[in-house]
Structure formats: C-alpha cells, structure tokens
N, C-alpha and C positions, 0 to 999 in steps of 0.2 A: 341398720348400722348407724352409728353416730360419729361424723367426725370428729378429730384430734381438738380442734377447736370449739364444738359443742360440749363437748365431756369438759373442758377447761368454763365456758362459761356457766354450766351446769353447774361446776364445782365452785363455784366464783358465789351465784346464790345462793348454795346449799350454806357457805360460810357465813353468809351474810346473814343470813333469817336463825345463825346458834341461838339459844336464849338463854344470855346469862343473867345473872342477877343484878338490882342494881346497886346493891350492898352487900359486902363494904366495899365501896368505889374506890378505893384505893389497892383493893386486890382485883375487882374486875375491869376497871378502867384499862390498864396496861394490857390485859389481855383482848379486848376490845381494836382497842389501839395498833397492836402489833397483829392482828390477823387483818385490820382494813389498812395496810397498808401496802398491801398489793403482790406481789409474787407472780412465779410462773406458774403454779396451780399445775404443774408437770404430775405430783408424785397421786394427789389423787385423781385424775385424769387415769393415771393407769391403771389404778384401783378397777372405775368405772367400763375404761377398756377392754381391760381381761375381762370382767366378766361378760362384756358385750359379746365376748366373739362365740361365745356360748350361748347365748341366750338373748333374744332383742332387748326386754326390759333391762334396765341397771339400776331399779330400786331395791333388787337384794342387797346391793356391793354399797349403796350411800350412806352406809354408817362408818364400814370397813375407809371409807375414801376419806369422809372426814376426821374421820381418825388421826389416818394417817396423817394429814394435811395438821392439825393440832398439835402431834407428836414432833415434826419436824420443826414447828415452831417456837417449839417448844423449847429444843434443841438450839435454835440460832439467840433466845433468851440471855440462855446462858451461855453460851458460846461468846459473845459479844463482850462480858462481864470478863470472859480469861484471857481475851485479845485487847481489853481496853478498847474495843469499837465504838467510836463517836456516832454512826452512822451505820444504817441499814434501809437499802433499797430506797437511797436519797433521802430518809428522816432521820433525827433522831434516834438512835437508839433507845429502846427501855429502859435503859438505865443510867443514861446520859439526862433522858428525859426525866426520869424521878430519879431513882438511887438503885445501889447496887442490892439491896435489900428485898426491896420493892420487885426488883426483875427475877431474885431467884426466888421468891415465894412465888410469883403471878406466872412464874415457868412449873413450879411445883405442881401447882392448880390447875393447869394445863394440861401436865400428864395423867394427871386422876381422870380429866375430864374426857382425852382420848381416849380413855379405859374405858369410861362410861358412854362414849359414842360405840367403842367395839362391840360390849355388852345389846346395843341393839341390834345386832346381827342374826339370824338364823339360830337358834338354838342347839340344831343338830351338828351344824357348823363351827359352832362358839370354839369348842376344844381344840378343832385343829386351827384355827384362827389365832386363837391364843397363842399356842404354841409356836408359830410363826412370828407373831408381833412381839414377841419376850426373846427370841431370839435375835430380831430385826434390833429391835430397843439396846439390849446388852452387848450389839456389836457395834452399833454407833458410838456409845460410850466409850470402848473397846478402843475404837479408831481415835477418839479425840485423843484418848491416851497415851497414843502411840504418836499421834502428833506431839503433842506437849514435847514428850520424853526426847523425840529427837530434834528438837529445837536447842539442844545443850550436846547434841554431839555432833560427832564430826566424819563418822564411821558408817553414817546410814548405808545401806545395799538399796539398789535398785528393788529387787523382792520383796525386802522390808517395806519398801514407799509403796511398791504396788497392794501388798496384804492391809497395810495403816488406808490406802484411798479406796480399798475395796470396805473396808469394813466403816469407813464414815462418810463414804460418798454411796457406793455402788449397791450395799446390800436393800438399804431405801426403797430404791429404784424398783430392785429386786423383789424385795416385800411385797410392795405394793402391787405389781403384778399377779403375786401368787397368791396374795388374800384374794384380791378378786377373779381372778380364777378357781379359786374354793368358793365364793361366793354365788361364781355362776354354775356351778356344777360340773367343771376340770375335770379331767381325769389326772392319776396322779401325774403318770407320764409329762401329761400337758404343762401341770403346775410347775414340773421341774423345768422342762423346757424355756419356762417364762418367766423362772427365775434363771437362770443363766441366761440369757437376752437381756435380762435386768443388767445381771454384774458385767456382760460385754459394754452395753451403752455406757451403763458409771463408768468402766473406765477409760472408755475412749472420751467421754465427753472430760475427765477430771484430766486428761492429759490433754486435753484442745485447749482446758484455761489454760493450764502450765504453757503450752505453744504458745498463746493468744498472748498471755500477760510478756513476753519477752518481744516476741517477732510481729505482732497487730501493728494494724497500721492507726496509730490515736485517734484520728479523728472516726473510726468507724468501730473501733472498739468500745470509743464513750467515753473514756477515762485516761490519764495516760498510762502508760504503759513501763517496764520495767521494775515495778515495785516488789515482786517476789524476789528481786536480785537486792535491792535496797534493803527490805526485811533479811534477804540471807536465809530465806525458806527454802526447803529442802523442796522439788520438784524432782518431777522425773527427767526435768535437764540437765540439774547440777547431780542428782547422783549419778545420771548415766557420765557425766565429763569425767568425774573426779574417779571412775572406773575406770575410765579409757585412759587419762591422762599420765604421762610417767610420774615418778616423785619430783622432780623440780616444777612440771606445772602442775600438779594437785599443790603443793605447796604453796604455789605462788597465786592459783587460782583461790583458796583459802584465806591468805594474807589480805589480799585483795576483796572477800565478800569483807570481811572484819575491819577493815580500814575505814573511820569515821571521819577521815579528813578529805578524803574525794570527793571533786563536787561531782551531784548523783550522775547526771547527763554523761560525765566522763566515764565514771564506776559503771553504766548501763552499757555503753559503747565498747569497753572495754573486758566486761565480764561475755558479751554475746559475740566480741572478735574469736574466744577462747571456744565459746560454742562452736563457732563457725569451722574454727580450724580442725574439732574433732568428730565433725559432723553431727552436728547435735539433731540440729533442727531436724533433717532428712531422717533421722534414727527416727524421733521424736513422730513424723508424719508418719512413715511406715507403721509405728504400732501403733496410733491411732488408725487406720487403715485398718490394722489386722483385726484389732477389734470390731472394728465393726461389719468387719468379714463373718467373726464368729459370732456376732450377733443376728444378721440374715441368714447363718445356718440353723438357729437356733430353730428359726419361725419356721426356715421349710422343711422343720420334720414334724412340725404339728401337723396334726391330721384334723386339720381342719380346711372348708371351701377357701381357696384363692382370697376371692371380695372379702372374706372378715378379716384378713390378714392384712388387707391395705391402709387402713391408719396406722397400724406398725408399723407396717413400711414407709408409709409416707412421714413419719417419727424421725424413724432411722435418717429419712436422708435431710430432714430438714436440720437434725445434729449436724450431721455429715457436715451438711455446709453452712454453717453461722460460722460469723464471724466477729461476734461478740458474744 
C-alpha cells in the first residue's frame, strides 16, 4: 500500500517527465509552465489510490491519474481568463503571463492531450473510463456555468450552490476516484461507493473554504481573509443568511454586500456580525461535519480489508482539520 504522500510525489514525477514538444513554444511553453508550478496533486493521488486498494501495482491507473491532473489544469487556464486572475498558486497566471489568447488555446491543447494520456489505459477498460471522464468533463463546465449565472443574481437557494459546487468542485474528486478504481479492477458497487466519498469530501472541503475565507484566522490561513464578502460571491454562508434572514435584513444584508463605498475591514466586520447573528458559522461547521460523516460511511461499506482503507481515512481527516 502506498501512502497519501507517496501517490502525491509519485504523481509530482509522472508530471514532470510528460513529453511535450518543443514547437511551437508558444503553444507548449504555457503548458509547461502552468503544470510546474505546483499544486496539491490531490486529484491524481486518488486516481492512483483507488486503484491501490485493489490491487498493489498502480501502473494500470498512471495514465487515468495524469489525465486527470492535465484536465483540471486545464480548467483553471481558463477559469483564470473569466475571473480576470492575476495570479495562480503565487505566479503569474497564463494569461497575465502571455495573453488571454495564448491561455485558451494552450488550455485547448491540454484537453486533447488529457484525452490522449486516457487513451493509454487498459483497453478493456477504455470504454467505461471514457464514459466516466466525459461525464466528469461536461459537469465541471456545467458548474462553472452555474457559477457565472449566479454571479448576476440575487435569488441563489442554498440547493442551487450545493448542486453548482458539486458539479465544479466535488464530481473531480469524484472522478478520479472511480477511474481508478476501474483501473484497478473495482467492482461496480465499489466504484459507486468511491464516487460518493468523492462528492462527500468536495463538499465538505468546498464549504471549509467558504468557512475559512470569512472566519480563518490570516495569519494561518496565508492570505487575508474576508474576500468572498468583498467579491459578493455567493457561498454557502451568504445564501444560507439571506434564507434565514427576515426581509428588512436580507435587504439590508444585500445593500450592504453592493455598497462600494465601505472601507473593506468595516464591510468584513460587518457582513460576518450578520453571520453571527443568524448562526452562520455553527450551520456552516455542522454540514461540513455531516459531510464528512457520509463520506466515512461511504468507505465502510466497501468490502475491502481495514489497512487499504487507511490513506482514505487518513485523507478524510487531514481535510477534516486544515486550516488553510
């Protein structure tokens, strides 16, 4: 069995040794660029994972892993370019760094090229692999869309945010899991199972930012703090508030995220009193909790030994407790 941290360094070299071409450097450069600049190597890690816990080797799953790992990257390309992002994982961004041009072709590139790392999979496997990765793919986009869209309203539901962070954060997670559990020879049961263990962690980990970015203490978070309130981004604290809240304070909490003339430190102090009052935060911790309740149910109904089960669990709880 391989630890959590092995699979991540594992996946760190497999990135590292891809072989792109060296022309035209203006299309491979960028991609070069934005995969050595570092990451959690979380999503193929579980690639790798799942298949371990079936089977010792995890050279059937390292196509499926980097794939994955390519495709996400792929994803934050162009993500960066609809957010105006200056920066990504303390660099430049790709398209900060060259042009906005530049980043969606060398994001385009990217996705073929994920296709054609899957393509080295198992052959008997390819089909339901596929099938999985085209569902993964067309729900991320799914999610970004649903982000966008409610960036212009004001009506979000709680439901809504959970279905929009399940389909751009959690199905990923998800994925990856069940490709490589198809890779190591899952049964199907199992591959279900480890896709829901997937979409538990996305969303308890996508509601620890939403926690983290209001209530982290700066200096151990890294960054400071209260910018989803400044942005006026929809989290699962502001639409659980503006649920609970009567109409004079959803109104006034509203007036309030939209107000450009607060200075921010005030507009933060004052948007998370609003929290406070309506129990946000405490909401906020219990369903991260529950989450990750049903994500340890997930594991122990796989019918597998104890010991392979332990880098999940030991997953599980290192989510649990970060604090950045």
């Amino acid at each position: 069995m391989y630890s959590l941290h092995e699979l991540i360094a594992m996946s760190e070299r497999e990135l590292a040794q891809l072989p792109y071409p060296a022309r035209p450097a203006g299309l491979y450069e960028p991609i070069r660029y934005a995969l050595g600049a570092g990451g959690k190597r979380i999503r193929p890690a579980l690639v790798l994972m799942a298949c371990n816990l079936f089977q010792e080797a995890v050279t059937a799953a390292k196509p499926a892993a980097l794939a994955v790992e390519v495709f996400h990257n792929f994803t934050l390309l162009h993500d960066d370019i609809m957010d105006n992002a200056d920066t990504r994982r303390g660099k430049p961004s790709v398209h900060k760094k060259w042009n906005d041009n530049t980043a969606i072709l060398s994001g385009d590139a990217m996705l073929i090229y994920a296709y054609r790392l899957l393509a080295g999979c198992d052959e008997k496997s390819l089909p339901r692999l596929l099938t999985v990765f085209n569902e993964v793919a067309v729900g991320v986009c799914e999610g970004q869309q649903y982000d966008m869209d409610f960036e212009k309203r004001t009506d979000v539901s709680v439901a809504e945010y959970l279905r929009m962070i399940e389909l751009k954060t959690a199905v990923l997670l998800a994925g990856a899991l069940k490709l490589g559990a198809i890779c190591g020879g899952g049964s199907d049961m199992a591959t279900d199972l480890l896709y829901k263990y997937g979409i538990s962690i996305g969303l308890a980990f996508q509601l620890q930012d939403d926690l983290l970015d209001t209530y982290a203490d700066s200096d151990e978070f890294g960054k400071p703090v209260g910018g989803d309130i400044l942005e006026g981004k929809k989290t699962f604290l502001l639409t659980n508030a503006l649920a609970r809240a009567d109409e004079p304070a959803r109104r006034s909490l509203l007036e309030l995220l939209s107000d450009r003339t607060i200075v921010p430190a005030e507009k933060i102090a004052r948007v998370r009193a609003i929290y406070d009052r309506l129990g946000i935060r405490e909401l906020t911790e219990k369903a991260v909790a529950a989450y990750f309740a049903d994500a340890n149910l997930a594991l122990d109904a796989l019918e597998v030994a104890p010991d392979r089960l332990k880098p999940l669990r030991e997953l599980t709880a290192e989510l649990q407790g970060r604090r950045k």
